[in-house]
C-alpha positions, 0 to 999 in steps of 0.5 A: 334100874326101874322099881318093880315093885312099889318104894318110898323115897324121894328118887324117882323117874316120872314119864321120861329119862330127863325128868329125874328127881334127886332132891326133895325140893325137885320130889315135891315140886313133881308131885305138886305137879302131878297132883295139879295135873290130875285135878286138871283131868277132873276139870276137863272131864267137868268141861266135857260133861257140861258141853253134853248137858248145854247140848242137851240129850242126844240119844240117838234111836236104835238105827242111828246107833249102829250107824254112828258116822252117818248120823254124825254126818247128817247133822247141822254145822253147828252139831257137827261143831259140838261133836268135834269140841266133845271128841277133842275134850274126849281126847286131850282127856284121855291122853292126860288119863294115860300119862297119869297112868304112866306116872304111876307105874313109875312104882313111887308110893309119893306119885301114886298118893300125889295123883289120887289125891289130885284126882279127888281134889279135882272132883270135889271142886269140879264136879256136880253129881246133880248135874251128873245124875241127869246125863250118862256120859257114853263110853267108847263099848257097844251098846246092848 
């Protein structure tokens, strides 16, 4: 039966039916790999800011903006390479932001620690806010 509510202990269910922890050697071991997952998330999204800085500034006018597809489609081969190395970071990201997500809400207080945990680890040693000052990474909402 699933937990509706969050509990402590070392039976859990994270993700899929087959990964099942009866152990406390199997409990830790899963929440090693859940906090190492979840710093991996800090490192890709680190990977896919930096892949804007190198870039540069692409701030697109007005116009270009209500017409996204067609700017991306007028640009250079090398552009286009870049906009699709930035929508496939952009997506393996958000499918790991998802599963970590969905770890969670197998309602262990253990999971829930082991991914923030492995969330601030991952930002400390992966991202630079000097170097995240200067780019605003776009989110996936219209512009104003």
């Amino acid at each position: 039966m699933m937990h509706m509510t969050f509990y402590w202990g070392k039976k859990v269910t994270i993700l899929i039916h087959s990964w099942k922890t009866d152990s406390w050697m199997s409990y830790i071991l899963s929440l090693l790999a859940c906090l190492v997952v979840a710093a991996f998330y800090q490192y890709l999204e680190n990977r896919r800011i930096r892949l804007k800085l190198v870039t540069g500034d692409r701030r697109a006018s007005p116009a270009e903006i209500r017409i996204p597809f067609l700017w991306g489609a007028a640009g250079n081969k090398t552009t286009l390479g870049v906009k699709f190395a930035e929508a496939v970071l952009f997506g393996v990201n958000s499918g790991i932001g998802f599963l970590l997500m969905l770890a969670i809400m197998s309602f262990n207080g253990g999971v829930l620690v082991a991914v923030v945990v492995g969330l601030t680890i991952g930002y400390f040693l992966f991202r630079d806010e000097r170097e995240c000052d200067s780019i605003v990474v776009d989110s996936s909402c219209a512009y104003d």
